[in-house]
VEXDREN-2710 file (C-alpha; in Angstrom, 1 decimal):
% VEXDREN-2710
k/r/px/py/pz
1/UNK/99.8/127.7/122.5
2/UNK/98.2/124.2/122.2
3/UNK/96.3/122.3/119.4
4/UNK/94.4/119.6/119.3
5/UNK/95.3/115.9/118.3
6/UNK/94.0/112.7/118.8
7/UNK/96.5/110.4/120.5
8/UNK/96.9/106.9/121.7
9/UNK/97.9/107.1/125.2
10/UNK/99.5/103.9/125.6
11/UNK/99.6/100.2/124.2
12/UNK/96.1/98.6/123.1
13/UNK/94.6/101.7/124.3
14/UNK/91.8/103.7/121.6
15/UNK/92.9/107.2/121.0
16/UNK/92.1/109.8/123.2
17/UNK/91.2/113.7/122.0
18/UNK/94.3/115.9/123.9
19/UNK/96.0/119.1/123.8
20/UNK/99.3/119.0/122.7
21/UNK/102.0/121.9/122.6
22/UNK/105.6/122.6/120.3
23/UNK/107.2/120.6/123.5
24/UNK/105.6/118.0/122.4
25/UNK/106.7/118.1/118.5
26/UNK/109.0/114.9/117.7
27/UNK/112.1/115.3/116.1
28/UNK/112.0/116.3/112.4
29/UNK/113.5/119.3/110.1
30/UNK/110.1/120.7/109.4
31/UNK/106.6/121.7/110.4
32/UNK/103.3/121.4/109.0
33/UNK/100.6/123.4/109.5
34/UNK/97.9/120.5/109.3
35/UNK/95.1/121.7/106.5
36/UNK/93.3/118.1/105.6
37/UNK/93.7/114.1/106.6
38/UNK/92.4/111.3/105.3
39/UNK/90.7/108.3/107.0
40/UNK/92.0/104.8/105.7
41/UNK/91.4/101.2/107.0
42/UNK/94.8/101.1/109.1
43/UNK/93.9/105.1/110.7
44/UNK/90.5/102.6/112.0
45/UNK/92.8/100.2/113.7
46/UNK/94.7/102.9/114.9
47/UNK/92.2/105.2/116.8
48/UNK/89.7/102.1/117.6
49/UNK/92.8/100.3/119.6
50/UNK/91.6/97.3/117.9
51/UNK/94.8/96.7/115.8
52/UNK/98.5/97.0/116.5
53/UNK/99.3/100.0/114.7
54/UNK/101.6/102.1/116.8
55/UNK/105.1/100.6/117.9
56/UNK/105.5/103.7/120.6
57/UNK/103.6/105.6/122.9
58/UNK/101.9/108.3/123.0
59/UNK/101.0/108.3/119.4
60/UNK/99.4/110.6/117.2
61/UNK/97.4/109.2/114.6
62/UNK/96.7/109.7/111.5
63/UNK/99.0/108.1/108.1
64/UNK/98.4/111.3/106.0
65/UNK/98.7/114.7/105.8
66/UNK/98.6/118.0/103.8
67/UNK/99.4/121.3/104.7
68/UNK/101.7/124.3/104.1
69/UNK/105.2/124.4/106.0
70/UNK/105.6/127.0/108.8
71/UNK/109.1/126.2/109.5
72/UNK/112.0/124.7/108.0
73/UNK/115.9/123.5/109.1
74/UNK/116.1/121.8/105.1
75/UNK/117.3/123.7/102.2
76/UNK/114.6/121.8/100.3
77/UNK/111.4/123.3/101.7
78/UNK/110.4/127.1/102.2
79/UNK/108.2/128.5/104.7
80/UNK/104.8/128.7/102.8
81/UNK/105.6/125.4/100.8
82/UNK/102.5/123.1/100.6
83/UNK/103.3/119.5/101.0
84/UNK/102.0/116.4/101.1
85/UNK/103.1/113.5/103.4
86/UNK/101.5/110.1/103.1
87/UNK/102.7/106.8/105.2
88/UNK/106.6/106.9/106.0
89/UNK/106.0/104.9/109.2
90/UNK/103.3/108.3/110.2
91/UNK/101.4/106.9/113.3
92/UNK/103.7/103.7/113.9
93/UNK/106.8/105.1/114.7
94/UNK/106.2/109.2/114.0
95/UNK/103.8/111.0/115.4
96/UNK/100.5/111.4/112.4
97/UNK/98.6/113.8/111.0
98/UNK/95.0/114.0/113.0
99/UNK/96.6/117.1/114.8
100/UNK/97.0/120.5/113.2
101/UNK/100.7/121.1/113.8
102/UNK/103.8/118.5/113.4
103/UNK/106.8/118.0/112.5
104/UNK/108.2/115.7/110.0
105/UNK/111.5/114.7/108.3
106/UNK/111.7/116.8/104.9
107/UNK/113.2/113.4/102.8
108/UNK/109.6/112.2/103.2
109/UNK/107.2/114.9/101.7
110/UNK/105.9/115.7/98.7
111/UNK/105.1/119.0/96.7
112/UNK/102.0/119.6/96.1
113/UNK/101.5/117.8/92.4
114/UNK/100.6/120.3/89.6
115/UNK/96.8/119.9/89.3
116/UNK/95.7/119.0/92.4
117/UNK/94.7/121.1/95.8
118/UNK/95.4/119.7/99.3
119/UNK/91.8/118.5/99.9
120/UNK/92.1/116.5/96.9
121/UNK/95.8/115.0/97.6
122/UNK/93.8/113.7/100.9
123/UNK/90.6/112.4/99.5
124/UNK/93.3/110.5/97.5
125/UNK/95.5/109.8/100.4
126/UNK/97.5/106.4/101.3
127/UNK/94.3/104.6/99.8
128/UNK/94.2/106.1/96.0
129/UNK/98.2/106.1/96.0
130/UNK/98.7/102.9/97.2
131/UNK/96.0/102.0/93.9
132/UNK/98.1/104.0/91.3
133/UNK/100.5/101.7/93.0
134/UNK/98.9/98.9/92.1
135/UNK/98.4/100.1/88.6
136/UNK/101.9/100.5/87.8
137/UNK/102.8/97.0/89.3
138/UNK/100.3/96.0/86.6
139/UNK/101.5/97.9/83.7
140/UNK/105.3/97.3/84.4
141/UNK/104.3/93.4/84.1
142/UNK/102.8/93.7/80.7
143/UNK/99.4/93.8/81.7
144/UNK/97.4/96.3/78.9
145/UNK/94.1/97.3/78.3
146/UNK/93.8/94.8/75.3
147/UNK/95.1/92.0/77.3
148/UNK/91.5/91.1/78.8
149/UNK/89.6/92.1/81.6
150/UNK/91.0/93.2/85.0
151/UNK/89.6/92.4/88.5
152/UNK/89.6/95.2/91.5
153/UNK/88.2/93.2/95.1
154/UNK/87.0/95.3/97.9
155/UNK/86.3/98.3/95.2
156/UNK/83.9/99.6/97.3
157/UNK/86.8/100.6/99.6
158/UNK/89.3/103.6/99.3
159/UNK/92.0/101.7/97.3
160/UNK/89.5/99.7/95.2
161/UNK/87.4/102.8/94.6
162/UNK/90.5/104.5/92.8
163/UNK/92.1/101.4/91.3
164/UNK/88.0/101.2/89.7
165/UNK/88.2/104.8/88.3
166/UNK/91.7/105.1/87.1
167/UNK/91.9/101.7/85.6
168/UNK/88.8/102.0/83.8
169/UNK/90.2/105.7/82.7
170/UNK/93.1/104.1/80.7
171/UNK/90.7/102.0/79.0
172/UNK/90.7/98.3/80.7
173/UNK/87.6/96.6/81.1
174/UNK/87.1/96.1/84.8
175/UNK/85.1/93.7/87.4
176/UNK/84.6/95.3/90.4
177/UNK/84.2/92.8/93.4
178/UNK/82.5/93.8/96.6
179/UNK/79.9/92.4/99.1
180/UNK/78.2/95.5/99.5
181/UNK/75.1/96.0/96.8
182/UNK/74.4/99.5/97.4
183/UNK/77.7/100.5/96.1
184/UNK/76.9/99.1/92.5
185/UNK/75.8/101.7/90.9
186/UNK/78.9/103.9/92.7
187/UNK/81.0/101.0/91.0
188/UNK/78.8/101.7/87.5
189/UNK/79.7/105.0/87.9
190/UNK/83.4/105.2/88.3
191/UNK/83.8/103.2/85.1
192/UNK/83.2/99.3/86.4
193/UNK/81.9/97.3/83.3
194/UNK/81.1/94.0/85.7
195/UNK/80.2/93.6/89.4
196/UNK/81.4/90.1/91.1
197/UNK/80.0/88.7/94.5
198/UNK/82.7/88.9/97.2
199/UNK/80.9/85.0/98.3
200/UNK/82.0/84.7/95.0
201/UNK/85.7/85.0/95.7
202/UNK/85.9/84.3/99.4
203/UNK/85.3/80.1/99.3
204/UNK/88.3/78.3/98.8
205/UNK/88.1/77.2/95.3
206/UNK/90.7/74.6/93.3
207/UNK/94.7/75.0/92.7
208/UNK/94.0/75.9/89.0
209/UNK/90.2/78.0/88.1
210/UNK/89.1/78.9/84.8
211/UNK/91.2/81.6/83.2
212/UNK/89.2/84.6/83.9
213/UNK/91.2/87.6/84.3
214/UNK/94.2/89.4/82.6
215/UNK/95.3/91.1/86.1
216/UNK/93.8/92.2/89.4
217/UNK/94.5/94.6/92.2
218/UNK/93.6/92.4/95.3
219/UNK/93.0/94.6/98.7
220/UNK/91.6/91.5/100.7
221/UNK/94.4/88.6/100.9
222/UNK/93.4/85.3/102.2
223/UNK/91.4/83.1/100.5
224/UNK/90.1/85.7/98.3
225/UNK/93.6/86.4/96.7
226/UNK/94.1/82.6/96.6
227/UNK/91.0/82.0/94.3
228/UNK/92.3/85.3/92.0
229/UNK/95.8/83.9/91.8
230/UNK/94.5/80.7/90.4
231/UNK/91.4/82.6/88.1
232/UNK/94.7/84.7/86.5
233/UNK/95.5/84.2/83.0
234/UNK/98.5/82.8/81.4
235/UNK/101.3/85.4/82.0
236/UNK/98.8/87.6/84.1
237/UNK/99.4/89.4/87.5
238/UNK/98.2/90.0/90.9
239/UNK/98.8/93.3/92.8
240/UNK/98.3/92.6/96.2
241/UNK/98.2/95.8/98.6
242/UNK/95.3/94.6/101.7
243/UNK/94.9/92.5/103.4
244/UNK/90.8/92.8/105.3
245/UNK/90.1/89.4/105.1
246/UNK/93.2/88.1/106.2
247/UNK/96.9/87.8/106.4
248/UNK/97.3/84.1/105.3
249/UNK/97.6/83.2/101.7
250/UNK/96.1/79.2/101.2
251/UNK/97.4/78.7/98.0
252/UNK/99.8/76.3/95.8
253/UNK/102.6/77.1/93.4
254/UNK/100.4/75.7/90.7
255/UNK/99.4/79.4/89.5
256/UNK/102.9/80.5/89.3
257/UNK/104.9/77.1/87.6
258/UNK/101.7/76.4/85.2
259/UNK/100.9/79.9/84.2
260/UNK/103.5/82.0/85.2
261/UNK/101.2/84.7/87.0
262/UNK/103.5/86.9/89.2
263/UNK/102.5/87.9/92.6
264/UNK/103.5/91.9/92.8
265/UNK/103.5/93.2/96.5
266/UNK/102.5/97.3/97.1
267/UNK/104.0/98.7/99.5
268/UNK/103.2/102.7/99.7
269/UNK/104.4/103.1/103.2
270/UNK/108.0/103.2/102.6
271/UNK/107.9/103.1/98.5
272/UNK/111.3/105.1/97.4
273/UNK/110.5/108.8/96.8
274/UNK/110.8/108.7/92.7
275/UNK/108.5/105.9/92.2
276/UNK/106.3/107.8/94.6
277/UNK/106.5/110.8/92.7
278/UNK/105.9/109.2/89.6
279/UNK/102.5/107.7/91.4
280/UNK/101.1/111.2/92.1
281/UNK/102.0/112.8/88.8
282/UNK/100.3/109.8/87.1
283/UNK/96.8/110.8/90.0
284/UNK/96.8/114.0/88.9
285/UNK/96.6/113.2/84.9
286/UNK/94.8/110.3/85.3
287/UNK/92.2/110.3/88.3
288/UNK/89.6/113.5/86.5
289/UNK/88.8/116.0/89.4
290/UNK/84.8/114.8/89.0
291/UNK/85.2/111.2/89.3
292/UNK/87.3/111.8/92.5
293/UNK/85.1/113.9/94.3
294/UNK/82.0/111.8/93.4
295/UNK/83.8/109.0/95.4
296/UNK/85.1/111.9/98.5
297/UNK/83.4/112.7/101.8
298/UNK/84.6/115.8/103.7
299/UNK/83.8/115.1/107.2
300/UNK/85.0/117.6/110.6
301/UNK/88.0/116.9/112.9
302/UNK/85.4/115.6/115.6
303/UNK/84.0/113.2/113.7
304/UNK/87.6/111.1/113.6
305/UNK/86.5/108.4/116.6
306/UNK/82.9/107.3/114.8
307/UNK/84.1/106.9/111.3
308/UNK/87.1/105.1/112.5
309/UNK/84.3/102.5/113.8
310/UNK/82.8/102.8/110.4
311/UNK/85.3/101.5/108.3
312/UNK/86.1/98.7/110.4
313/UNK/82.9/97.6/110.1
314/UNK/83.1/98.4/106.1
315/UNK/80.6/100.6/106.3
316/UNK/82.4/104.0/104.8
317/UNK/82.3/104.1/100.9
318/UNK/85.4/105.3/98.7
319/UNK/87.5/107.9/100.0
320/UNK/86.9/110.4/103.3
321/UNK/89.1/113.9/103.9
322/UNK/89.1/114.7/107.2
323/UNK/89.5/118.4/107.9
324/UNK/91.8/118.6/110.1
325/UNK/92.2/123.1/110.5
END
C-alpha cells in the first residue's frame, strides 16, 4: 500500500509530491492515521525550499497533525485514540504531517482536548498555540486586562489572528498591528478595539518611546519588536514568538533597567507537555468555536505547494486546515 506525502528530496530543494510506503515510516511507538494539517509560516519555508527548515533528508513536511491512532507499541495510546501532535522537531528532524500515515513518538502527542474536533485542533495548529502561548507569558508576568491596552503585530497572521480573538475574549483592550488594510474589519471582528500601521512600527524609533502599551505579543522581531520594547509600560511585557521581519533585535537595555519590561521568549516547538496541555485546555474554553472558524480556511491536500507561496508572500489571512485524508 502507498500514500501520498509531500517530501523534500534533499537540501535547499522545494518539496516534491511522492508515494511513500510503511518501509518508509521513521522510528516511533505509534501511527497516525493523518485526518487534517495545518499551513503555518515555517510549513511555507519548508515546502518552498526557501528557508532552512529540515536538518535531514528526505523530509516530510508538515509541523502539525491530527488524526486517530492505528497502531500502538505505548501503553499510553489505544488503537482508535485521536491525537493531536503539533511541532516536536515534526519536519526538522521527524518526518511531518502533510502525508496521511506516520509514525510518531507517543511522549509527544496530545488527546484530543474536550471541546474541540480535529479540524478545529488544526485550524488552531502551531500558530493559535504558540498565541495561547503568548497569552500565558503575559498573564504569568502580571499583565491584566485593567492594566492598559495590549498590542498583537502581524495580527493578520495565524498567531496574531488568535492572540486578537482570545485576548480580546478575556476582556483586554487590544491594537492590532498589520500592514495589510483589507484585514481591518477581520481584525474588528475578532475583538480588535484599535488598528496600528505596521510603517508605524517598522522604522527604528528612540531607546525610550512614549509609554503606550501594557503588554504585546510580537510575531515580527527586528526593528518592529525594538520599537514595542521601548513603547512598553513601566513593569509591562513583551511575548516574542516570530520573527517575519527579522532575526536581529536593534535595541538598548534602556527598556529593561528604566522600566523593567521583561522580554518573554515562546517557544511551542519543544514547550514541556503540561504547560502544553494547559495551552490547549485554555483554547478550547477560551477561543468560541465561531470566532475560530470565521478566521479558518479548509483547503485540499493538492493545494499544499501554492498556499505555501501564499504565506510567504503574506498573502493568506488567519488560520488554514489542510485536509490531509
Amino acid at each position: 500500500m502507498t500514500y501520498p506525502a509531500y517530501q523534500i528530496p534533499a537540501k535547499g530543494q522545494p518539496a516534491q509530491l511522492v508515494d511513500l510506503t510503511d518501509a518508509d515510516l521513521p522510528e516511533g511507538d505509534v501511527t497516525v492515521e493523518v485526518a487534517y494539517s495545518s499551513l503555518n509560516y515555517k510549513d511555507g519555508l519548508a515546502v518552498t525550499g526557501k528557508g532552512q527548515i529540515a536538518r535531514a533528508w528526505p523530509m516530510v513536511c508538515g509541523i502539525d497533525l491530527a488524526g486517530t491512532v492505528t497502531a500502538s507499541d505505548s501503553p499510553d495510546w489505544r488503537v482508535g485514540d485521536e491525537v493531536v501532535l503539533t511541532g516536536a522537531g515534526l519536519s526538522e528532524t521527524h518526518p511531518g504531517g502533510y502525508t496521511t500515515r506516520q509514525r510518531v513518538d507517543s511522549r509527544w502527542l496530545v488527546a484530543l482536548p474536550a471541546g474541540l474536533t480535529l479540524q478545529q485542533t488544526m485550524a488552531i495548529g502551531t500558530a493559535g498555540l504558540t498565541a495561547m502561548l503568548a497569552v500565558l507569558a503575559l498573564e504569568d508576568a502580571g499583565v491584566r486586562p485593567e492594566s492598559g491596552p495590549v498590542l498583537v503585530t502581524g495580527a493578520g497572521g495565524g498567531v496574531g489572528s488568535v492572540a486578537v480573538a482570545v485576548l480580546a475574549g478575556l476582556g483586554y483592550q487590544v491594537a492590532a498591528a498589520t500592514g495589510r488594510t483589507e484585514t481591518h474589519d477581520h481584525l474588528r471582528g475578532l475583538g480588535a478595539t484599535e488598528i496600528v500601521a505596521r510603517a508605524e512600527l517598522a522604522e527604528p524609533g528612540r531607546p525610550l518611546g512614549s509609554e503606550r502599551w501594557a503588554g504585546a505579543v510580537d510575531t515580527v522581531g527586528s526593528t518592529t519588536l525594538a520599537t514595542v520594547l521601548s513603547q512598553i509600560q513601566r513593569g509591562g511585557a513583551v511575548a516574542a514568538c516570530g520573527l517575519a521581519g527579522g532575526h536581529d533585535l536593534p535595541t538598548t537595555v534602556m527598556p529593561f533597567i528604566l522600566r523593567g519590561v521583561s522580554l518573554l521568549g515562546i517557544d511551542s516547538v519543544f514547550c514541556p507537555m503540561p504547560r502544553r496541555q494547559q495551552a490547549w485546555q485554555r483554547l478550547a474554553h477560551d477561543l468560541p468555536a465561531a470566532t475560530l472558524a470565521s478566521m479558518t480556511e479548509v483547503h485540499a491536500f493538492a493545494d499544499i505547494p501554492a498556499l505555501a507561496e501564499q504565506i510567504l508572500a503574506g498573502q493568506v489571512r488567519g488560520r488554514v486546515v489542510i485536509a490531509v485524508a
